[in-house]
VOBA-1610 file (N, C-alpha, C; in pm, whole numbers, padded with zeros to 5 digits, always signed):
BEGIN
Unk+00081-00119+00000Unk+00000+00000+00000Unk+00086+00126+00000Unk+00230+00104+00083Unk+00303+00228+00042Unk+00388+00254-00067Unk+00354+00209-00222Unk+00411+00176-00289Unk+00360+00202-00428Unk+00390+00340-00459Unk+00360+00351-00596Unk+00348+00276-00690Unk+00242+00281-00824Unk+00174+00138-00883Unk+00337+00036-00930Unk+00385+00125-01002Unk+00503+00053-01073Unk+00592-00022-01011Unk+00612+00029-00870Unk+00692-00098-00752Unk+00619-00187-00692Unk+00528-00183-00732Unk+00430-00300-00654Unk+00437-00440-00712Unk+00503-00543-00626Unk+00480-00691-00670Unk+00294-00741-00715Unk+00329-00859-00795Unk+00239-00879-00801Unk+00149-01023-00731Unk+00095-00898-00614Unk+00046-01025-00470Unk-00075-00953-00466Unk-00176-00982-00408Unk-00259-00957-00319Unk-00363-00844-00417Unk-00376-00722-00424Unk-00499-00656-00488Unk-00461-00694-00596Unk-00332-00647-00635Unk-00234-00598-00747Unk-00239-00757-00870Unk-00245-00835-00811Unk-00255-00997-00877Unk-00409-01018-00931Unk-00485-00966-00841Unk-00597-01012-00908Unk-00624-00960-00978Unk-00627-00767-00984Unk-00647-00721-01102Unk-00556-00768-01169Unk-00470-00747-01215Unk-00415-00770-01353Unk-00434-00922-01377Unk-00456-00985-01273Unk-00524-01143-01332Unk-00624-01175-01441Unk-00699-01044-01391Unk-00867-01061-01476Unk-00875-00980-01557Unk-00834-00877-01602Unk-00798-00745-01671Unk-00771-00777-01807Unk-00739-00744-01926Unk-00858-00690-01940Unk-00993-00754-01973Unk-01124-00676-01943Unk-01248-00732-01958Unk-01288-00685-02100Unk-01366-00802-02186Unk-01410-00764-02301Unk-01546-00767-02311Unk-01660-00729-02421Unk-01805-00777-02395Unk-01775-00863-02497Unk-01889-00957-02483Unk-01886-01088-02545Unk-01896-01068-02712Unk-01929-00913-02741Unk-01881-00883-02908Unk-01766-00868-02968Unk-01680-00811-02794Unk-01567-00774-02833Unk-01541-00637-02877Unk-01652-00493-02845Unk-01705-00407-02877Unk-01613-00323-02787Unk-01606-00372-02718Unk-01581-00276-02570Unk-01461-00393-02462Unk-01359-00303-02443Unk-01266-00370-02313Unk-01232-00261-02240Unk-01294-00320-02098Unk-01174-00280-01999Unk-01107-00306-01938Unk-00985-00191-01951Unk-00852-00227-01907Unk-00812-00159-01728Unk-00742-00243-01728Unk-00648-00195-01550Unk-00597-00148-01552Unk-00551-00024-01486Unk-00434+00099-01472Unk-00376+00054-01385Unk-00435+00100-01253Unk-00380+00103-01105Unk-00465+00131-00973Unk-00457+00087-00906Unk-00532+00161-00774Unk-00434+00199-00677Unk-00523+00297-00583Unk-00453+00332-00512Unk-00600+00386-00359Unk-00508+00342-00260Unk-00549+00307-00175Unk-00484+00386-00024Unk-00565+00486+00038Unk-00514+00524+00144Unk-00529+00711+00214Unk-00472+00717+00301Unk-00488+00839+00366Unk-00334+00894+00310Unk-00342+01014+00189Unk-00291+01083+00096Unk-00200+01211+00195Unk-00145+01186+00280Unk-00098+01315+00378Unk-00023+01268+00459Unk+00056+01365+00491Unk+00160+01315+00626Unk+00014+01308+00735Unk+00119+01232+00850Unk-00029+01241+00974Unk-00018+01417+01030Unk+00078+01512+01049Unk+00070+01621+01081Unk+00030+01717+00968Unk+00018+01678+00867Unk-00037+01782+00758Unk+00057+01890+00703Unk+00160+01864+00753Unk+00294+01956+00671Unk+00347+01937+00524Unk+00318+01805+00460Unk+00352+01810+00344Unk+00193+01706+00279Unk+00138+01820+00230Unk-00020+01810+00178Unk+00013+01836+00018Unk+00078+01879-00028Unk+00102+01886-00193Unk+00137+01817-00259Unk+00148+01771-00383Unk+00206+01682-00499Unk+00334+01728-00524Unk+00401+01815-00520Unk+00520+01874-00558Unk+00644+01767-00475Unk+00619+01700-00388Unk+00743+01605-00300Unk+00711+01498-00362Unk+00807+01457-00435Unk+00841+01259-00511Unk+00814+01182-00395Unk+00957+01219-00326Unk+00948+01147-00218Unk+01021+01215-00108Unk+00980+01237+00009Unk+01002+01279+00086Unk+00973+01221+00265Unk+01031+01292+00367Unk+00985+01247+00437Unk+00954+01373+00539Unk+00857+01401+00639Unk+00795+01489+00656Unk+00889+01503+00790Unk+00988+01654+00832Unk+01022+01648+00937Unk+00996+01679+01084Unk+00844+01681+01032Unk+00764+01675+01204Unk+00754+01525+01241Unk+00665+01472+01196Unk+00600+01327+01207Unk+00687+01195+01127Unk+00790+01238+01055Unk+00874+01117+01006Unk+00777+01063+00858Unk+00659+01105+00870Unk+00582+00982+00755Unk+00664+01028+00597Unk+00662+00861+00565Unk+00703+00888+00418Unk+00578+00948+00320Unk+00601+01027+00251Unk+00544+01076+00126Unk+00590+00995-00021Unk+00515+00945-00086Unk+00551+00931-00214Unk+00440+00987-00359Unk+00534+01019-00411Unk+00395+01052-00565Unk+00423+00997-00688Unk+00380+00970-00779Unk+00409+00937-00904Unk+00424+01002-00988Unk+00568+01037-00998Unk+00601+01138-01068Unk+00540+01136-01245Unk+00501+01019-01311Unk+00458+01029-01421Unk+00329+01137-01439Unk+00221+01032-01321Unk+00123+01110-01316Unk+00082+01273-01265Unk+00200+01243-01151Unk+00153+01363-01057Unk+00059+01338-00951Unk+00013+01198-00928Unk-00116+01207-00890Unk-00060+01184-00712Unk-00201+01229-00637Unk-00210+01186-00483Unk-00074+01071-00450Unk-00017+01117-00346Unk+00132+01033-00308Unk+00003+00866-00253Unk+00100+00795-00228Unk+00029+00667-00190Unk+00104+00634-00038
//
C-alpha cells in the first residue's frame, strides 16, 4: 500500500487485477482495461507536506514517508 503502482509486486490486490484485466463484452465491442489503484490516507499524519510537488520525501515533524508518481503527478500513496 506504500508503494507507488510501478513498484508494486504482483500479490494480493495488485494480482488479481491484472489477473482478470482486461475485460471484453462478449462482441468484443468494448474492453476494460487496469491501470492502477490506489489506496489510502494521501498526507503526512501532521499535515505539513499536503502537496504533490514532494516525489518522495519524508515529513520532518511526524517522520511519515510521502511518495507521488512522478509520471502522473497524482495523490502520493
Amino acid at each position: 500500500m506504500d508503494l507507488i503502482p510501478e513498484e508494486r509486486d504482483y500479490i494480493g490486490l495488485q494480482s488479481v487485477f491484472a489477473s482478470i484485466f482486461p475485460v471484453s463484452d462478449f462482441r468484443e465491442t468494448a474492453t476494460l482495461e487496469y491501470v492502477e489503484y490506489q489506496i489510502g490516507n494521501w498526507q503526512c499524519k501532521c499535515g505539513n507536506l499536503e502537496g504533490l510537488e514532494h516525489l518522495r520525501a519524508n515529513c520532518k515533524n511526524c517522520s511519515a514517508k510521502i511518495k507521488v508518481d512522478p509520471q502522473s503527478g497524482r495523490s502520493p500513496l
